[in-house]
Backbone as a ProteinNet text record, in pm:
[ID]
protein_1_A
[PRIMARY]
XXXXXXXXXXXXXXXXXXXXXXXXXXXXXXXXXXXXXXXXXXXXXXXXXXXXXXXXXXXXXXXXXXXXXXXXXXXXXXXXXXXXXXXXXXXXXXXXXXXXXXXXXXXXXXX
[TERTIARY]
488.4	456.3	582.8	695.1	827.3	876.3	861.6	946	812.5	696.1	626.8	643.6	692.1	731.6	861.2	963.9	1066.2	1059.3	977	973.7	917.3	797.1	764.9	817.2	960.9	1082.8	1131.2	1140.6	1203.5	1362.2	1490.4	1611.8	1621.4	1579.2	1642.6	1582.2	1485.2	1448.4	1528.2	1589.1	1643.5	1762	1825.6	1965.2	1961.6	1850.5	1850.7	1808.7	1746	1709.9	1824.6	1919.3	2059.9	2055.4	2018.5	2035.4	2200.1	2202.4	2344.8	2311.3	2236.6	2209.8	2037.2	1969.7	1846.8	1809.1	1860.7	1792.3	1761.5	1785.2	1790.7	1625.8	1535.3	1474.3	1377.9	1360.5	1228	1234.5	1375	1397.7	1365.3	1342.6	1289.7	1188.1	1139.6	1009.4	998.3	822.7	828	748.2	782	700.6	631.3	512.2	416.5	421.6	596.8	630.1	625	745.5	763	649	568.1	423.3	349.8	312.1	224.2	282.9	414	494.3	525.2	515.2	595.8	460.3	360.9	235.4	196.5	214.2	161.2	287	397.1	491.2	521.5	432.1	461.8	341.8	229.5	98.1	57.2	65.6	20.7	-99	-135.5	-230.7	-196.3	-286.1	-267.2	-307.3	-415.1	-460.9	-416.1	-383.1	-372.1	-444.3	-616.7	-701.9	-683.7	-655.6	-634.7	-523.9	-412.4	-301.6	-295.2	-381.5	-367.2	-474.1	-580	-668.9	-574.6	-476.2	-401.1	-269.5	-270.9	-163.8	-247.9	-367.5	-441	-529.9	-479.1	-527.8	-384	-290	-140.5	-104.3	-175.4	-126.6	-218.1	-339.3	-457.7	-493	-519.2	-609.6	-503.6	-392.1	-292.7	-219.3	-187.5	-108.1	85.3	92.7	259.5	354.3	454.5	583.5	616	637.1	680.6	582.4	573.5	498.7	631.7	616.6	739.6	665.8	788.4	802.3	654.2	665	623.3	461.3	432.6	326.9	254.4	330.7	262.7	270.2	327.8	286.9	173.6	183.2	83.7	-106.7	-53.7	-204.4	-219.8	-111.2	-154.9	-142.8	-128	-138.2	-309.1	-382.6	-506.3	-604	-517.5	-543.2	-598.8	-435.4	-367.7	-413.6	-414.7	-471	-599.4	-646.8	-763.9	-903.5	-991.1	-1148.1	-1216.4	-1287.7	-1407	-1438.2	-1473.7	-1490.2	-1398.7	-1269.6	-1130.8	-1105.2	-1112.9	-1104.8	-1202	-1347.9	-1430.5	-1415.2	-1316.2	-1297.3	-1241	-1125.5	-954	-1100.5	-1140.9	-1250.2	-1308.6	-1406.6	-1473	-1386.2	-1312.7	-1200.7	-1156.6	-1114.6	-1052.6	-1158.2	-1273.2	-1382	-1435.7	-1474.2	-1477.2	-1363.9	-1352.2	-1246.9	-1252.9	-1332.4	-1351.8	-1400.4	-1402.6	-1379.4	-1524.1	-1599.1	-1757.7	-1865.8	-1786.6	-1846.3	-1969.5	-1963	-2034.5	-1996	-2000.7	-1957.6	-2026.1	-1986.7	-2104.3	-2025.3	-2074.7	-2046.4	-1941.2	-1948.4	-1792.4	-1670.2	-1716.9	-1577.6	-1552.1	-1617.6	-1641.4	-1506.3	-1595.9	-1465.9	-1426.8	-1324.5	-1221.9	-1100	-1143.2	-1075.7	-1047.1
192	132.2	109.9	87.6	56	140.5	284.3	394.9	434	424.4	457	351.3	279.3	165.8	239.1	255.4	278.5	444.3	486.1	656.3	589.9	503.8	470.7	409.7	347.5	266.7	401.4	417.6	487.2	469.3	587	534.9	434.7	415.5	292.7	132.4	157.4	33.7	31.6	120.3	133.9	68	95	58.4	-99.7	-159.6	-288.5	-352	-292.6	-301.7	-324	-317.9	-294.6	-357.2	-359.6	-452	-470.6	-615.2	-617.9	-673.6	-754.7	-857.1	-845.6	-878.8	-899.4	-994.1	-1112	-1228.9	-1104.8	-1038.3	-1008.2	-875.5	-861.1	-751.7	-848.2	-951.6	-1001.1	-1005.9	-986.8	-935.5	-790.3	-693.2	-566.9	-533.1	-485	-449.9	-315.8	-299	-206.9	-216.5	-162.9	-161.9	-30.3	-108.6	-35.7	112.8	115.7	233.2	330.4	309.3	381.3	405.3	325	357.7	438.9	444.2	538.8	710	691.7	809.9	861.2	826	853.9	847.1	844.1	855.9	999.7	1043.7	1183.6	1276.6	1254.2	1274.2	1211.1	1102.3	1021.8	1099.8	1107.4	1106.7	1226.6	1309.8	1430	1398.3	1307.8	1260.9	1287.6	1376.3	1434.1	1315.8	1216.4	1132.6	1009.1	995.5	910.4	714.4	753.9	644.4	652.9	718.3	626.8	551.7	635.4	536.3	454.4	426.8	272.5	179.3	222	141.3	114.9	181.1	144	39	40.7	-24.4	-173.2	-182	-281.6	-357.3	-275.6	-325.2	-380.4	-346.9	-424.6	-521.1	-556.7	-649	-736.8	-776.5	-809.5	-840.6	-762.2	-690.3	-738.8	-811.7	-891.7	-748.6	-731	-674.8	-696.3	-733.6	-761.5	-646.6	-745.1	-639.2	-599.4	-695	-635.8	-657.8	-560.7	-601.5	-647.2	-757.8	-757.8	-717.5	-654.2	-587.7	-680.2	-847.2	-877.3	-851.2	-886.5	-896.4	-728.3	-610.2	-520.6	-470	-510.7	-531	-611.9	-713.9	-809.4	-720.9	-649.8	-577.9	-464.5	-388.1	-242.2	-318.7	-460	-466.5	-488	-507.8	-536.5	-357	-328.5	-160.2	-100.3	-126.7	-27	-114.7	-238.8	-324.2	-434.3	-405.8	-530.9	-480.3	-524.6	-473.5	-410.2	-363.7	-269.2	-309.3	-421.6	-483.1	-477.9	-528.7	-497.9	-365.9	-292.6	-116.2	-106.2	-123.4	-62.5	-155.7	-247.8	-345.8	-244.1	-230.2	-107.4	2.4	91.4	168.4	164.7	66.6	5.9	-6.4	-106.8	-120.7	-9.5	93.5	252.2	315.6	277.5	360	273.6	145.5	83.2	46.6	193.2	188.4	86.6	51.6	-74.8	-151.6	-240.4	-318.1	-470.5	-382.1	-430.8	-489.9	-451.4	-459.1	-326.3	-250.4	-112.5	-8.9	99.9	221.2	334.1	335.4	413.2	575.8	691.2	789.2	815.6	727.3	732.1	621.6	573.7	511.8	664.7	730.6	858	990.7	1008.4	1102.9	1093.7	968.2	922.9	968.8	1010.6	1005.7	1172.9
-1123.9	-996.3	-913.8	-961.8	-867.9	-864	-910.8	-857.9	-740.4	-729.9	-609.8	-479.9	-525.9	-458.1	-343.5	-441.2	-400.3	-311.3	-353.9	-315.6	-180.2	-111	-18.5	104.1	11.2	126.2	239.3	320.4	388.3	360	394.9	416.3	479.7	589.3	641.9	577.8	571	456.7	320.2	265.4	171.9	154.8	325.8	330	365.4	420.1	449.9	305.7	194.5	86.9	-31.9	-44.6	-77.1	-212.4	-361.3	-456.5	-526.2	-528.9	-609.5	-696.5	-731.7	-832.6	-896	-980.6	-1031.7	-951.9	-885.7	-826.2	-672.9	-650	-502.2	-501	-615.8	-645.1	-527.4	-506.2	-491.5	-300.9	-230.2	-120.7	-75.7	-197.2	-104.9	-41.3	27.4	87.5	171.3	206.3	237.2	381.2	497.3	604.7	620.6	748.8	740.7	765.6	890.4	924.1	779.9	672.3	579.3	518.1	489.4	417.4	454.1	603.3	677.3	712.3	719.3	727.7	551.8	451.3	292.5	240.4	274.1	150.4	135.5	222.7	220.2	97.7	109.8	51.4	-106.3	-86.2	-223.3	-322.2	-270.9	-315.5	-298.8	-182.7	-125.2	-63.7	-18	91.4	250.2	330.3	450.8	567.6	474.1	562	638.2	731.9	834.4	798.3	809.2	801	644	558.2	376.9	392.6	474.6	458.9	514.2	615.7	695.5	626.8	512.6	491.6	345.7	281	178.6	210.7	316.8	397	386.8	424.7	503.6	340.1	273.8	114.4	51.3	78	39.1	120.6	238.4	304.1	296.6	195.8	205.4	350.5	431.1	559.4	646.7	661.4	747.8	823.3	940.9	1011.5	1004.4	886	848.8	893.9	888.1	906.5	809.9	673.8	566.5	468.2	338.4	201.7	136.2	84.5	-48.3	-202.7	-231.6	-383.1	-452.3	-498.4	-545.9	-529.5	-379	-329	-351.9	-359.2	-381.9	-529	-614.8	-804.8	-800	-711.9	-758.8	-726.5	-626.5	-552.4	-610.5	-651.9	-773.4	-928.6	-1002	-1067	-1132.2	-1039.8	-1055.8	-1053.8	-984.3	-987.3	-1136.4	-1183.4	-1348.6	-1417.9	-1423.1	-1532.7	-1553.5	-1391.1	-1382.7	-1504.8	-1429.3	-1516.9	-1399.6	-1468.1	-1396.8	-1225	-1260.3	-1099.2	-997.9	-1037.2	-947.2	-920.7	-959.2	-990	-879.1	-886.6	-814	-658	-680.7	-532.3	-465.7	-523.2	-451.9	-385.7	-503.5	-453.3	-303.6	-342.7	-180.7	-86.9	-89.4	50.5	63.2	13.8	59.6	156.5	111.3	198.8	314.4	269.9	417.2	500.3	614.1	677.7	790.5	804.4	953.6	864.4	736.2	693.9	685.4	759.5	774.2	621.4	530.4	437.9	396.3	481.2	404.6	453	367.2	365.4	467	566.7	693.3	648.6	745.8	751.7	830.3	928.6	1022.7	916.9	831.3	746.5	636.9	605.1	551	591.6	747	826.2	889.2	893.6	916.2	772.9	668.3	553.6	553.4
[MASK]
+++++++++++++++++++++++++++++++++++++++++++++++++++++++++++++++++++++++++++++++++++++++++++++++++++++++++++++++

């Protein structure tokens, strides 16, 4: 999870990202710029609306400037290790792209 992390920082987040110490891991982050521009590259995803609804699932739905490190282990940790239900949450929210609570045909192809 933290080397996808890190593959997602853009250079310039990288360079403002700078670690010298272990106390300083919990200062990195990633914005929305680098995320929406590096997924396709990280993942091989062409899509636009996954990456903003994966964006909008790391920020639990908030319009932030930054994700920090922690805050996005904490949201793919429920991913790789939750139960069935959490798994099929990530699921749902990927597809409800307007966030309505159901899965229409326009949250569909948009993807």
């Amino acid at each position: 999870m933290l080397q996808t992390f890190v593959k997602l920082a853009t250079l310039k987040d990288a360079t403002k990202n700078q670690i010298k110490n272990p106390d300083q891991l919990c200062n990195i982050y990633l914005s929305k710029e680098s995320l929406l521009t590096n997924l396709k590259q990280v993942f091989g995803l062409s899509s636009p609306g996954l990456a903003r609804r994966f964006y909008y699932f790391l920020s639990k739905g908030y319009d932030l400037k930054r994700i920090y490190i922690t805050d996005y282990l904490v949201r793919l940790w429920g991913l790789a290790e939750g139960t069935f239900i959490e798994r099929n949450l990530f699921a749902f929210q990927m597809l409800d792209g307007d966030r309505d609570g159901f899965i229409s045909a326009a949250d569909l192809v948009e993807i």
